[in-house]
Every structure is written in structure tokens, then in C-alpha cells.
N, C-alpha and C positions, 0 to 999 in steps of 0.2 A: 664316123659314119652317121649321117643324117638318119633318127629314127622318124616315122609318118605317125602320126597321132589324129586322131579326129576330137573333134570342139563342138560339144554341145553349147546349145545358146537358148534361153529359153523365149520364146515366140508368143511370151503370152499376150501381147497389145491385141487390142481387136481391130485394129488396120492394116496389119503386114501386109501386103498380098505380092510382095516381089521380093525374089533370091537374086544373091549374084555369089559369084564364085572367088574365093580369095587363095591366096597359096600362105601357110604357113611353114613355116621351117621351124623346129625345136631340136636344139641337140643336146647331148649327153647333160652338159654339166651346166646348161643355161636354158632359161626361157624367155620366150620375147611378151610376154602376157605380164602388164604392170597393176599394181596393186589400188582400190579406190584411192582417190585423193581430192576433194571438191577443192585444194588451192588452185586460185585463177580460173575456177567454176560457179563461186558462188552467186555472182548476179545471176547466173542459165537458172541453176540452183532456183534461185527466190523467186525468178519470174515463171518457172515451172509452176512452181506451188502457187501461186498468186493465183494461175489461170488454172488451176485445178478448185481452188477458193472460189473463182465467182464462177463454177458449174455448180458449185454445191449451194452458193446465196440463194438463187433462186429456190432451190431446191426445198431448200427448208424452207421458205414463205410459202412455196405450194404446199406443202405438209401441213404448214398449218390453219391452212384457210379450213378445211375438214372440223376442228377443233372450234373453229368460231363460228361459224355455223351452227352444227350441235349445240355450243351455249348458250344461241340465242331463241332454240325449242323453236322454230319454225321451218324446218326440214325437213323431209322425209328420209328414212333409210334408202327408197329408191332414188330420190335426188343426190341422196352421198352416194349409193352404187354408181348414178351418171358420169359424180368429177372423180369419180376412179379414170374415165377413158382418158384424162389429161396425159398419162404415163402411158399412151398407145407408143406414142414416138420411140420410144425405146426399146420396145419390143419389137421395132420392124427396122429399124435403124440399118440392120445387113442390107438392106433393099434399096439405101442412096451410097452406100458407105463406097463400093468401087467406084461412084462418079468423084467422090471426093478427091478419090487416089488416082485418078486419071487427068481430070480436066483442071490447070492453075495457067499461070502466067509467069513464067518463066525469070523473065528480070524482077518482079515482086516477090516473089518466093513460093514455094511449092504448096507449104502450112498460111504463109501470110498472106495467100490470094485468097484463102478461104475464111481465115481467121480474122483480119478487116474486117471485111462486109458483113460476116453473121455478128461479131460484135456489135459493130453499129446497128444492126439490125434490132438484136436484143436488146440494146441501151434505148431506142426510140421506141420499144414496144414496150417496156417498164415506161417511159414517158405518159407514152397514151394512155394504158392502165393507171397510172398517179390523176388524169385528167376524169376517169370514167367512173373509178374506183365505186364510189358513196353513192352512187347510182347502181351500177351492178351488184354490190354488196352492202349495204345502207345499214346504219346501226341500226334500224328500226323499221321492219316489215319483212318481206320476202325476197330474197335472193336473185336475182335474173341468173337461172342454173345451166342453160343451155350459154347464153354469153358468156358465162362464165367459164365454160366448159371451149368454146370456141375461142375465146380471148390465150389462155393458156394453154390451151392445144398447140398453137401456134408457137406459143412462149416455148414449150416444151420440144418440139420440133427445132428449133432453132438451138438451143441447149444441149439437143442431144448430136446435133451436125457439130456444133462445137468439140464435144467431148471427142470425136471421130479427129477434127481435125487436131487437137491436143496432144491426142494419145498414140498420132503420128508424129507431130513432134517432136515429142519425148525423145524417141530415138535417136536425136540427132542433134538436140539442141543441146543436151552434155557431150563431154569425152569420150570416148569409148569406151574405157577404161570405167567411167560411172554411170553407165548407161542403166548400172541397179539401182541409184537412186529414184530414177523416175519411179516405180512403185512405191517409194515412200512416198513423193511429190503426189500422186494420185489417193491414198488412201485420207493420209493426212490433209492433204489440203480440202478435198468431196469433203471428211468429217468435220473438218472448222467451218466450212462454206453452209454445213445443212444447220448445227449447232448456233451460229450464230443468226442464221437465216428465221430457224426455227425460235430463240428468244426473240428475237424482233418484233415478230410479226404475231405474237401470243400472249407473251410477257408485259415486254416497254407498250403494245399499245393497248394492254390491261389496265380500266382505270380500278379496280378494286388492288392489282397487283401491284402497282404505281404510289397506289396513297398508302398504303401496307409499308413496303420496302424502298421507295423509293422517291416518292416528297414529302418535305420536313412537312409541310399544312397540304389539307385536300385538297384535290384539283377535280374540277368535273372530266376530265380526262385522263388517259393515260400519256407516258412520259413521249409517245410520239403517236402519229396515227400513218395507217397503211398508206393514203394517199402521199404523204412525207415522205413514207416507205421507201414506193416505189420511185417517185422522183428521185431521192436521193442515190438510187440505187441504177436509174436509168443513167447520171448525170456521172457515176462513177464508172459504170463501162464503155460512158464515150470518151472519157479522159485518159480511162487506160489504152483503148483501142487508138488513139493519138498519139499517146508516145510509144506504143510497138510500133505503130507504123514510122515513124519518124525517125525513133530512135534505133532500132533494134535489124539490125541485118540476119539475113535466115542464109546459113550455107546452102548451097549450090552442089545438092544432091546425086547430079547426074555427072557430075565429075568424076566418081566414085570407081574404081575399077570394077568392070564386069558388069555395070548398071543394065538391067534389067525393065522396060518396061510395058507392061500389059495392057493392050486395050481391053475394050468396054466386054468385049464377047470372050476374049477369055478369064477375066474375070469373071464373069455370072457362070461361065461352062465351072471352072472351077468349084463356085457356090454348089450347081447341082448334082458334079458327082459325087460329094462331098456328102450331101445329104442323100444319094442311091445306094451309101452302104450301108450293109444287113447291122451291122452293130449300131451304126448312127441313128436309123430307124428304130430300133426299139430302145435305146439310150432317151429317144426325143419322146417317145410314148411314157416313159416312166418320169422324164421331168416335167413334161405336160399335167400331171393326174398327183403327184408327188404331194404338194402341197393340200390336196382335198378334206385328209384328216384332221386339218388345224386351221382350215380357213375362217373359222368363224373366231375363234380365240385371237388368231390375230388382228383381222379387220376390224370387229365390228366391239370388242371388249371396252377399248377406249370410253368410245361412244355413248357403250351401255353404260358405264360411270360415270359420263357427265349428263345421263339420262335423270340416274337416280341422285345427285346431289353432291360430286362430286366436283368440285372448281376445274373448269379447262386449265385453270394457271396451275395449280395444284399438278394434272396431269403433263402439261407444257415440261415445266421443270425436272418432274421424272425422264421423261423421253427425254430431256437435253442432258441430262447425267447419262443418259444409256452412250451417248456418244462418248465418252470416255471411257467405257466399257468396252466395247468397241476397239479400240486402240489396243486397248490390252490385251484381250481374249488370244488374236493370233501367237503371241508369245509363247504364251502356257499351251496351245494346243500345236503349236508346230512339228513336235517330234510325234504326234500322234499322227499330224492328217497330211504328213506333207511325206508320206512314205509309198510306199506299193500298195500298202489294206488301207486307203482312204475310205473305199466305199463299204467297209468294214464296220470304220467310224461312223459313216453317214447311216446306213442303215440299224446301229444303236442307240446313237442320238436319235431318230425320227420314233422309235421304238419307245423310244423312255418321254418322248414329246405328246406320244397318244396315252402314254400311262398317267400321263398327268391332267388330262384334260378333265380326269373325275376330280379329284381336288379341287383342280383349277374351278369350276364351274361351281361346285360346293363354297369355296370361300367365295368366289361371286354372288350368288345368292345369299350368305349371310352379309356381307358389305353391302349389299342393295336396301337391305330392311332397315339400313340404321339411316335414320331423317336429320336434318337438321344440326352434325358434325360439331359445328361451332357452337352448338348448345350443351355438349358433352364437355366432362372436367377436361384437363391437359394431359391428365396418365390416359385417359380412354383415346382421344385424337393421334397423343403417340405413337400407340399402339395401333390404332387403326392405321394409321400411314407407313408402320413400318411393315405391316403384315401385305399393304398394297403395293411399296417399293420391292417387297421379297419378293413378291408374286411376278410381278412386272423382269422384273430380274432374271429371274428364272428362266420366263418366258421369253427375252430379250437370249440371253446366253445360249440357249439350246436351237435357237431360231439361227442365231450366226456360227454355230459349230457347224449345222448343218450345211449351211453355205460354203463357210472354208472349206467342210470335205469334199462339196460335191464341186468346186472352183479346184482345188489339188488334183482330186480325178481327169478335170478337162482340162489343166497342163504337162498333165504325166502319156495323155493320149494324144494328145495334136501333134499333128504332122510337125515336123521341125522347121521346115522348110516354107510350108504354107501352116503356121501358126496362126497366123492374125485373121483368114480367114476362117479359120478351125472353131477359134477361139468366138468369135462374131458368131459364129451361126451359132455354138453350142447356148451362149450366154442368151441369146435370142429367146432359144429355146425357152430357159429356163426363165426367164423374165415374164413371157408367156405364159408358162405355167401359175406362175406366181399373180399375173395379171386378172386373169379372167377366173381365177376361182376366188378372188378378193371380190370380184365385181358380182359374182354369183352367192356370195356370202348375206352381202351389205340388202342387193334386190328381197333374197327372199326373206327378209325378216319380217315385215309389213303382210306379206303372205300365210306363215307361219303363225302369225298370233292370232290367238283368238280373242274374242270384246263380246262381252252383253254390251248392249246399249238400250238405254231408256227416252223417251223422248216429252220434256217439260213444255210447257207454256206460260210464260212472265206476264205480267201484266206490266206495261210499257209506261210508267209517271212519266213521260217527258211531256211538260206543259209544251210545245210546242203545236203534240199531236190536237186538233181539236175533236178526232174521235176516240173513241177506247182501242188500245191498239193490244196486241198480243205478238212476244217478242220470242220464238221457238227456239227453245235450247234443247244439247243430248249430252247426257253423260253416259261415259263409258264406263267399263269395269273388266281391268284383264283378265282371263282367267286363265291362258296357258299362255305363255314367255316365247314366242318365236326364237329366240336367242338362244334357249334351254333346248328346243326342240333341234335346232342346227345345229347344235354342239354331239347331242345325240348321234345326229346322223350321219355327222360331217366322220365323228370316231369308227362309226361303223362301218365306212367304206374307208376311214383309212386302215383299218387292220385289215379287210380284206386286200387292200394297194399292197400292204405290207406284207402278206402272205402270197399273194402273185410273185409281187418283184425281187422277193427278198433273191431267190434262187438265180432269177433272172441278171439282177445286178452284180451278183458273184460272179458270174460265167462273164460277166464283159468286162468285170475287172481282171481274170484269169487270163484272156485273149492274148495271141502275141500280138505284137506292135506293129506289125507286117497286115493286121487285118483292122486297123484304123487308118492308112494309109492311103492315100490317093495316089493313080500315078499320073507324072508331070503332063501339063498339058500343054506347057512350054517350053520350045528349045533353048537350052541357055547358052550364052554365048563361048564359043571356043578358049581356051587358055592355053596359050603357049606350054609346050611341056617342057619339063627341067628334069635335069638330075637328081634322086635323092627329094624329090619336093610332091608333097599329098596336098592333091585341090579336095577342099570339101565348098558345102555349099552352107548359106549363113543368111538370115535376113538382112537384103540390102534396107536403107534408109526411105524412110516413107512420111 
């Protein structure tokens, strides 16, 4: 006798937005469910990762345009608050994501009607940026911040349609059977993509880093520069978006028994009941506000070190080792955050992340007093950099536990069925949160500090002038640290976040599963009934 069994499947892409219904039969002494195997998968395999690689290339150039900047002291904190808005796209990405998953071209393919053209897209907008570049970012003088800001807004917009059309994909472009590889394809590939993005574009076009590490006699440059950057970079996305298109055929989705799919209006209906329930609503208030105790430690720290004398390449370096931290961390913490008391974890990491910010900001202000680095013997520089890699470290580890826990919470909660849109709004959220209190970090720094200033008058020798001229100069002198002051206050309302939600967040991790659930706003299509045979429902292919 046929026993009926149901089949969890986890929904965490943030495009699912269609079920269809399958019949499984499993009896006594056999199962019909086969074990991973990428043989006769690994080109899907490579070309997954490829195209999870150049979501992250750009990714890390934009990281580090922030950093060269900064090194060149002609900035403001509020014009780095401004190129925060570049990473709006991501935050609002739920709001194109069902046109994605509705409107293609049928004989082109579902992913490859979308994936074409925003490639070429991105490949030709790294072009124009390789042609604009030394104009809007110039090694020498002031920044066009607003261009700069519009230039990559766009970039980032396009990058982040891509990642939608990818992470539909995924689904479909392995076996069924490996369809769990894609999350390694996604993590791994984002991490090489930002990491190498990030040396690029901080590193190789470093000339102090370049003549250091890496040419035998000086060069008045670095071993490449961004306008190269970008050319080469635009020149490699229209090469690959040539042979997918050429080469690479995309299964024919709608074949699929039981295919399911939703226009335009029930998708967004879905979006909003999604977001009318009483758990979702204050799940979204606590990730919104979440990050306020630590916004300034992580935004704006960097910065403060290459304020005080600290090498952006120095920094570069560090942050590109965190990416192999990174890779690991999930390992070691999995039997911790990947259970039912995620938000257990989440709320002692964030706990232990305000206990530190006194420290934190204590060895901050002693590494700010120390001048001129490379003047100091080789045990003091040691030591200095190992006590800033610990620090960094620290700070880096406790930042992404947090993430894994509160990422296991939003796949332990979403709908099974509508995962991908679950998953999309929740991330949304959180991205969100994480956005504007970055942005609100970086602004009020300049507001925050307090200056004496004094105001001189030079006497102007340049034989040109044929009168006596007087050339007005002002020196300042800081007397209270904005940064010290945000760090203060940022703490102080995160223990309060902390004492709110602590209770808050227990009782929604406590919920039955019944009261995260949406009900269908779609009829699915009928299935023939059998004998001995349990229909469940399952993410069709997107």
C-alpha cells in the first residue's frame, strides 16, 4: 500500500512567485527522490556561478569608489552619505520583480528575454563610465557627486534586475535533483565577484600599492586605472551576453505539469496581503530600526581611518580578507542559526554587538592619535595592524551572524508555496533598514562636530599682483568628534531597540506557522485524482 507523505522544499529565491501541483508516490521499501550529483551538470553548474560573479564585479568597484574618495580628503561625509543612495535599487527591487516574472518571449526564453538585454545594457553602461570616468572622478580636484550618484544608480538598477532574473534561473537551469547547489552558486560566486571587484578598483589602481607589491622599478601609476577598469569590464559582459545568447538554450518552463501562471494584478495582490499581516508588520518595524545601534561603527569607521592616516590600500586589503571570512562563518554557525531559536541568536549577537561599541570606539580614538605609521619601528606597525585587523574582525563576524540569523528566521517563516515572494519583501525590508540608517550615519557627522576657527590674513608675494594684495586663510581646530558623539547616541537608542523588541521578537519567533501564512489568491489548476496518490503543492520553475 502506497503511503502519502508531503515534501518540504525550501522557497528561499526571492523570485518564486508561482506553484503548481505535482503527484508523488513513495512506497514502503523505495523512494523516487535521487541523491545530488552535478555529473552532466557541470557546464549549468559553471555558468551559474559565472553569472552570480559578474553581479558581484560590479559590486565591489562600487564599494570602492567610497574608499578613494576619502583618500583623496576632498569630500564631505555628506557627499559619502549622498553615494550611499546608489544601493536604493535593491532596496525596492520587490516593486519591478513580478514584471520580471510575468512579461518574456517565449521562443527566447523566460530568464534569457531578460538576461540579454540588461546584460548588454550593463556592458554598454561600464563602456560610457570607462569613456566619462577621469571627468567625474579625477585624480585631482573634486568629484562630480551627484553624476556620480546618477551614473551608478542606473548601474545598480540594472544589476539588481539582473540578480532577479538569475535567481529565477537558478531554479531551473540545474536538475532537480541539484537545484541546492544554486545557493552555493549565489553566495560563492556575489563573494568572488565583490572581492575581486573590490582589489581592482582600490588595490591594482593604487600607485603607492603597485610600486610596494607589485612593480619591480616605480611607475607613476598604479598597475591599472578605473577607466581600463571599466572598459574591460563593460567589454567582458558583452562577450559573455553573446555566447549565452548564442550558445546556451533555456528550457521551456511552461511544459512543466500543472504550470501555473499569474498576471500582473495577482502578483502585487499577493505583495500586499503579504505585507497586511499583524506579524509581518511588526517583524518590518524591528528590521527597519534594527541596525540604529551600530550604524555609525559600521558606515562611517572605515573612513574615520583613512581620515586619520590610515592607507585606503591598507584598509582595501582588510575588507577583501573579510570575504573569505565570509565563506566560512556559515559553517561554524549553522547548527546554531539554522534551528527554531534563530532569533534567539539574533538577538545575542546584536546584544554582544552594543557591548562592544565601548571598546570599539576606545581603541578607535587611541589608533586615531598615532600620526605618521610608517615612521614607527616594525614591532609598533605590527602590532598596530594586528590590533586593527582584530578589531575589523570582530566587527565584520558579529555583523554577518547577525544576518544569517535574521536570513534562517525568514526561511523558517515563508509561505512554502509563495516563498519567493515572502522572501523578496522580507529582504526588502531588511536591506532598507540597513540603507537609510547607513545614510543617516555618514550625513550627520559634519553636523555633529564641533570647530573653533580662526581667521588669518597672508600677505600675497606673487610678483604678478602690481598691488599689495591679502590672501584670507581659516584654520580650524576640532574640539568634539562627531563620530564619538554618534557612536554615543547611536548605542543609546540601540539598547533601548533592544529592550523594546527583545520580547517582541520572541513572541514572533514563538507563532504558529498558520499565522505567517497567506491564503491563495490563486486557483490552481485541477489534477486528475488517483488511487493511493497525495497532490502537494511545490515551487513551479521561474
Amino acid at each position: 500500500m502506497d503511503i502519502m507523505k508531503s515534501t518540504k522544499m525550501n522557497c528561499a529565491d526571492e523570485q518564486k512567485h508561482r506553484c503548481h501541483t505535482v503527484t508523488v508516490r513513495n512506497n514502503d521499501s523505495e523512494t523516487n527522490y535521487e541523491k545530488p550529483n552535478l555529473k552532466g551538470d557541470w557546464l549549468n553548474f559553471s555558468l551559474l556561478l559565472l553569472l552570480y560573479t559578474m553581479q558581484g564585479l560590479p559590486l565591489g568597484i562600487i564599494n570602492g569608489i567610497p574608499l578613494i574618495m576619502q583618500s583623496k580628503n576632498n569630500v564631505t561625509y555628506q557627499e559619502q552619505a549622498l553615494f550611499t543612495l546608489v544601493g536604493v535599487p535593491y532596496c525596492i527591487k520587490l516593486l519591478w520583480a513580478p514584471l520580471v516574472d510575468t512579461f518574456y518571449v517565449q521562443k527566447l526564453g523566460r530568464r534569457k528575454s531578460w538576461l540579454i538585454p540588461v546584460q548588454f545594457l550593463i556592458g554598454m553602461c561600464f563602456i560610457y563610465i570607462a569613456s566619462d570616468i577621469d571627468n567625474i572622478l579625477p585624480e585631482k580636484g573634486i568629484p562630480k557627486i551627484k553624476r556620480l550618484v546618477y551614473i551608478f544608480s542606473i548601474c545598480t538598477f540594472l544589476i539588481t534586475t539582473q540578480d532577479i532574473v538569475v535567481d529565477g534561473w537558478a531554479l531551473t537551469i540545474l536538475k532537480k535533483k541539484n537545484v541546492g547547489y544554486a545557493s552555493t552558486c549565489n553566495t560563492s560566486g556575489i563573494a568572488i565577484g565583490l572581492m575581486i571587484g573590490t582589489i581592482c578598483s582600490t588595490l591594482l589602481t593604487s600607485k603607492k600599492f603597485s610600486n610596494k607589491y607589485l612593480w619591480a622599478t616605480p611607475h607613476e601609476e598604479g598597475m591599472t586605472t578605473l577607466k581600463d577598469l571599466f572598459r574591460l569590464l563593460g567589454v567582458f559582459y558583452l562577450l559573455v551576453t553573446i555566447l549565452i545568447a548564442v550558445f546556451k538554450k533555456e528550457k521551456d518552463c511552461t511544459l512543466s505539469d500543472g504550470y501555473v501562471k499569474l498576471n500582473i494584478q495577482q502578483n502585487y495582490t499577493l505583495l500586499f496581503k503579504t505585507f497586511k499581516l499583524r506579524s509581518v508588520q511588526k517583524l518590518a518595524i524591528a528590521l527597519l530600526t534594527a541596525k540604529i545601534g551600530f550604524a555609525a561603527t559600521e558606515s562611517v569607521t572605515s573612513l574615520q581611518l583613512i581620515d586619520y592616516g590610515v592607507s585606503k590600500d591598507d584598509i582595501a586589503v582588510i575588507n577583501t580578507g573579510m570575504y573569505a571570512v565570509k565563506m566560512i562563518i556559515p559553517f561554524f554557525t549553522a547548527k546554531y542559526t539554522a534551528g527554531s531559536n534563530s532569533i534567539n541568536v539574533y538577538l545575542l549577537v546584536i546584544f554582544i554587538r552594543l557591548c562592544c561599541n565601548i571598546p570599539f570606539v576606545i581603541i578607535i580614538y587611541e589608533m586615531t592619535n598615532v600620526k605618521n605609521i610608517a615612521d614607527h619601528d616594525v614591532y609598533f606597525q605590527f602590532c598596530y595592524y594586528l590590533v586593527l585587523v582584530f578589531m575589523l574582525l570582530v566587527q565584520e563576524v558579529l555583523t554577518y551572524i547577525i544576518f544569517i540569523s535574521i536570513l534562517s528566521f525568514f526561511y523558517r517563516i515563508s509561505d512554502l508555496c509563495y516563498g519567493g515572494t515572502y522572501m523578496t519583501l522580507l529582504n526588502t525590508l531588511l536591506n532598507l533598514g540597513n540603507s537609510w540608517t547607513s545614510y543617516i550615519a555618514l550625513a550627520a557627522i559634519d553636523y555633529l562636530t564641533v570647530k573653533t576657527c580662526s581667521t588669518h590674513y597672508k600677505r600675497n608675494d606673487n610678483p604678478l599682483y602690481l598691488e599689495e594684495t591679502f590672501k584670507k586663510t581659516e584654520d580650524c581646530q576640532i574640539v568634539v568628534r562627531g563620530y564619538y558623539v554618534e557612536i554615543a547616541v547611536c548605542t543609546l537608542i540601540g539598547i533601548i531597540w533592544f529592550v523594546i523588541f527583545k520580547n517582541v521578537l520572541r513572541n514572533l519567533q514563538n507563532l504558529r506557522p498558520s499565522q505567517w501564512l497567506v491564503k491563495d489568491t490563486v486557483k490552481r489548476p485541477k489534477t486528475g485524482t488517483t488511487k493511493n496518490v497525495f497532490t502537494i503543492a511545490i515551487p513551479s520553475c521561474t
